[in-house]
C-alpha positions as CSV (number, residue, x, y, z in Angstrom):
1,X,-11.5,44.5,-44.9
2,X,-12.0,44.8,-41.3
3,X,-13.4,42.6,-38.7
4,X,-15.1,43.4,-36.1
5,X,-17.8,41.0,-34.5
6,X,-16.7,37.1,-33.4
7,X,-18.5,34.1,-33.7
8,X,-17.2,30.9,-32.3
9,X,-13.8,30.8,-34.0
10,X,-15.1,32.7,-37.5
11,X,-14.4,36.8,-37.0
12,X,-17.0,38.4,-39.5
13,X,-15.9,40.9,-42.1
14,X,-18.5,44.0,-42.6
15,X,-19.4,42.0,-45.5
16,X,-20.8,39.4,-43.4
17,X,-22.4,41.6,-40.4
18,X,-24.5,43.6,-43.5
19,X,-26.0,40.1,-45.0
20,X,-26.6,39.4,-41.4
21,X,-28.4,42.4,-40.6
22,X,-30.2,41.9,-44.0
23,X,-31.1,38.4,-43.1
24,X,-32.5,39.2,-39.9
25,X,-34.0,43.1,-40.7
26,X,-34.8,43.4,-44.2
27,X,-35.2,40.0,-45.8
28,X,-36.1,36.2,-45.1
29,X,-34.1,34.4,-47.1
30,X,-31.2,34.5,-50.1
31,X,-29.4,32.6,-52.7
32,X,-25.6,32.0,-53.0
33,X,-26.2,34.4,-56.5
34,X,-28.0,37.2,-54.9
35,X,-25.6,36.9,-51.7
36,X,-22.7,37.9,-54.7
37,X,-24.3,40.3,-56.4
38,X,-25.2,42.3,-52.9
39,X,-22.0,41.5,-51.7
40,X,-20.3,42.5,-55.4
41,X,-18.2,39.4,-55.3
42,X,-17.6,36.9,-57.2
43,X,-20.3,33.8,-56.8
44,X,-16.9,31.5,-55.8
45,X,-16.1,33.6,-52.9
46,X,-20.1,34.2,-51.7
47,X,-20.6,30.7,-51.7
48,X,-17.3,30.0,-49.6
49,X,-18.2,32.6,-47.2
50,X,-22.1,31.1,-47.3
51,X,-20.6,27.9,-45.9
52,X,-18.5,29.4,-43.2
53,X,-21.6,31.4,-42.1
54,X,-23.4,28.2,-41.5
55,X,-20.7,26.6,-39.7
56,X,-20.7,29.4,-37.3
57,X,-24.6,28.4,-36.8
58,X,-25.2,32.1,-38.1
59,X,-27.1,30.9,-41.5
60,X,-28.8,27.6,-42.0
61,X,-29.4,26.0,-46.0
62,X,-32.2,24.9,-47.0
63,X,-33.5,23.4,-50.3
64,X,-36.9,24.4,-52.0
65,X,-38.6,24.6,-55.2
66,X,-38.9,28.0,-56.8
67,X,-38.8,29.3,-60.2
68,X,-36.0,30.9,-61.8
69,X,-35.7,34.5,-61.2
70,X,-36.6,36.8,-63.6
71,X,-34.7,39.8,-64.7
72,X,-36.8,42.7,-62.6
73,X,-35.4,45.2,-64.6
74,X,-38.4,47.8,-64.4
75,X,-41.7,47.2,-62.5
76,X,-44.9,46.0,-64.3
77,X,-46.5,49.1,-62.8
78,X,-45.6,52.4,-60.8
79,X,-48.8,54.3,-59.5
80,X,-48.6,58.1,-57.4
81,X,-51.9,59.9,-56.5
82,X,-51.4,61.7,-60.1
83,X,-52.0,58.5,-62.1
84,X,-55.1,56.9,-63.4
85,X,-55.8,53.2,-61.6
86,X,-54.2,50.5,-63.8
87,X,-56.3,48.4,-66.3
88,X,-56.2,45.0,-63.8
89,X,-56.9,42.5,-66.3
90,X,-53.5,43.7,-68.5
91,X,-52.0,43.4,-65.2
92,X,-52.6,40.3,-64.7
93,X,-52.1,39.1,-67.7
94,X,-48.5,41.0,-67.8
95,X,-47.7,39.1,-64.3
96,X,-48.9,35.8,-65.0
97,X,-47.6,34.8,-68.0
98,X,-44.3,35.7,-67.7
99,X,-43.7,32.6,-66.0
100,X,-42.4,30.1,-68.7
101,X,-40.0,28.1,-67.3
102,X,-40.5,25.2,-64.7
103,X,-40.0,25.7,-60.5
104,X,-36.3,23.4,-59.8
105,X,-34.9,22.7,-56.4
106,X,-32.7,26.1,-55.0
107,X,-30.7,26.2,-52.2
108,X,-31.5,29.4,-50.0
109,X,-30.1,30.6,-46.7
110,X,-31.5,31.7,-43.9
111,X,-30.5,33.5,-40.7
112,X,-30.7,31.0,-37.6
113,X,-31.7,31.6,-34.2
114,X,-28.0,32.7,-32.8
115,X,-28.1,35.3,-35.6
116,X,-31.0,37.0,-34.4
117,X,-30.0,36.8,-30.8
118,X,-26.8,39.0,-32.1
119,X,-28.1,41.0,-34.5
120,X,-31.9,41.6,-33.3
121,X,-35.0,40.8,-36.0
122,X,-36.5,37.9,-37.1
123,X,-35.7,34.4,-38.5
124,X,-34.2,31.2,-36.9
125,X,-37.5,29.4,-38.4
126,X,-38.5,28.8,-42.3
127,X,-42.3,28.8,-42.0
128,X,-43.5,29.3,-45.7
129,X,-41.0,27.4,-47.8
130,X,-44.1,27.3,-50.7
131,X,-43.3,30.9,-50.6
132,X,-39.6,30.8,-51.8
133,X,-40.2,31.9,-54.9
134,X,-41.8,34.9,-53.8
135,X,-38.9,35.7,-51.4
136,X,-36.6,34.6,-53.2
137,X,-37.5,37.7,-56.0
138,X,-38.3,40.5,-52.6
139,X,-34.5,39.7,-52.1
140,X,-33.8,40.5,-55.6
141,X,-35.5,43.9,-55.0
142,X,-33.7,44.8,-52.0
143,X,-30.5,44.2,-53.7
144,X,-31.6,46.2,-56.4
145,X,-32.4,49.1,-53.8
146,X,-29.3,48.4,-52.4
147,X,-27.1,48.5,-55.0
148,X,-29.3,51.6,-56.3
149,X,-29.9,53.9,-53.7
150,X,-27.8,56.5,-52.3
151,X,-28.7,56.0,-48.5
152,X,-31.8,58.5,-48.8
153,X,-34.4,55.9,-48.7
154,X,-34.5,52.9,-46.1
155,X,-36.2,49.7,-46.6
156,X,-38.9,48.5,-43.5
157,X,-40.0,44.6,-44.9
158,X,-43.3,42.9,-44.3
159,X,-42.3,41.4,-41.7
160,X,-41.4,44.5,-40.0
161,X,-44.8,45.8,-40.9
162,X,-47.3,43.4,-39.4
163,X,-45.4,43.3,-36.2
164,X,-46.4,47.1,-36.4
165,X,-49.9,47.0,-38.0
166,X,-50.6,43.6,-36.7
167,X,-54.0,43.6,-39.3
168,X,-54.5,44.3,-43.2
169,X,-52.6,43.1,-45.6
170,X,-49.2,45.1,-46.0
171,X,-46.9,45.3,-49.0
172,X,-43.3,43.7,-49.5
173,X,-41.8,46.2,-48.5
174,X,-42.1,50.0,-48.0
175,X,-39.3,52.7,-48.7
176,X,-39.0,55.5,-45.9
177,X,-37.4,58.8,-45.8
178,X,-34.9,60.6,-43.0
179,X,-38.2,61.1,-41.2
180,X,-39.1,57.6,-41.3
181,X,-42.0,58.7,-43.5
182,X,-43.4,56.4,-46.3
183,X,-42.5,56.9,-49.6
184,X,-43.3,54.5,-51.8
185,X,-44.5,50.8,-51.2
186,X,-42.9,47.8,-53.1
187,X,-45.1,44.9,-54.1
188,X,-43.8,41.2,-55.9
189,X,-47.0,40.9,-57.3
190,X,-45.8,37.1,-58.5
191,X,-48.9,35.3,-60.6
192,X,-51.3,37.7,-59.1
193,X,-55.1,37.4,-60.6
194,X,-56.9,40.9,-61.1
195,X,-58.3,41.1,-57.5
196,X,-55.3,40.5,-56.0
197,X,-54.1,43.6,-57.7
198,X,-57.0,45.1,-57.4
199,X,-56.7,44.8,-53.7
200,X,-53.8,45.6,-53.4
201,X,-54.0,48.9,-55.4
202,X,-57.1,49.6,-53.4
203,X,-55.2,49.4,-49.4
204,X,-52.3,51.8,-51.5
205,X,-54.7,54.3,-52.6
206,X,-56.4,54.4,-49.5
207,X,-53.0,55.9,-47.5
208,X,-52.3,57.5,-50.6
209,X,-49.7,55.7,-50.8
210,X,-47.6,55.4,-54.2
211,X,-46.1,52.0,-55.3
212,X,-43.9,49.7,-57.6
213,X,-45.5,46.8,-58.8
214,X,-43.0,44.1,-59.6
């Protein structure tokens, strides 16, 4: 594998500039298992490489509660402009309960400050650590994109968003073509209660806007 940029005495494979670019770009935070699975690695070597990240001040380790993840195989809900609205009360219902197993303490990993100075972006701070579990599963989506899409489609996160909008309330994450056009929004919707879906549905149908609810 080839190396290209240097860090203090670590030179970082393309593995390592893509989770960095990821970190600071696309998403806030990851675990040692997602880190493998985007990386297609084995966990032994993603964790190894983890550590040698953060001893080149490039990712910093933090410990949280969040629940385990679930499987995200298929979203709860996918609406376009040709489908009905959603019953919101099933919706709930569908995302709520499917928590059944207790929040435990998770190591994640963020990008620091010297990462973002290199690569451009955001991090270097963990604001919303009550969040984790909810970032923690927007990882497992991008992954999911990653491993899944075939370049057409790039991913612009929430972050990215407000910076832009700077008002409203903006979804994970939305998916834009070659012409940097939006496709499709992707939502966590987490433990949502109906009018949080409901709301959210709402700002998507307003921009016409289709969307995966997760």
């Amino acid at each position: 594998m080839s190396t290209t940029t240097h860090s203090r005495d670590l030179s970082l494979t393309d593995r390592d500039e893509r989770l960095l670019l990821a970190l600071t770009l696309r998403i806030r935070l990851i675990t040692a298992g997602l880190a493998a699975r985007y990386w297609e690695t084995s966990p032994q070597y993603a964790r190894r490489r983890l550590r040698r990240l953060q001893q080149a001040d490039l990712i910093q380790v933090f410990s949280v509660l969040a629940h385990p993840l679930l499987s995200l195989e298929d979203p709860v809900f996918v609406w376009n402009p040709e489908v009905a609205d959603p019953h919101f009360g099933k919706l709930r219902y569908q995302l709520q309960s499917r928590w059944t197993k207790a929040a435990t303490s998770t190591t994640v990993f963020l990008a620091t400050k010297k990462a973002v100075h290199i690569f451009g972006g955001h991090g270097g701070v963990f604001s919303q650590p009550f969040q984790a579990t909810h970032d923690i599963h927007v990882t497992a989506l991008y992954v999911r994109h990653v491993l899944a899409d075939d370049g057409s489609l790039s991913w612009q996160s929430e972050d990215a968003l407000r910076r832009q909008t700077k008002h409203g309330k903006t979804p994970d994450a939305i998916l834009l073509n070659h012409l940097q056009q939006p496709v499709r929004a992707i939502e966590f919707g987490g433990s949502y209660g109906q009018e949080r879906v409901r709301a959210f549905h709402r700002a998507c149908v307003h921009q016409n806007l289709p969307y995966e609810l997760w």
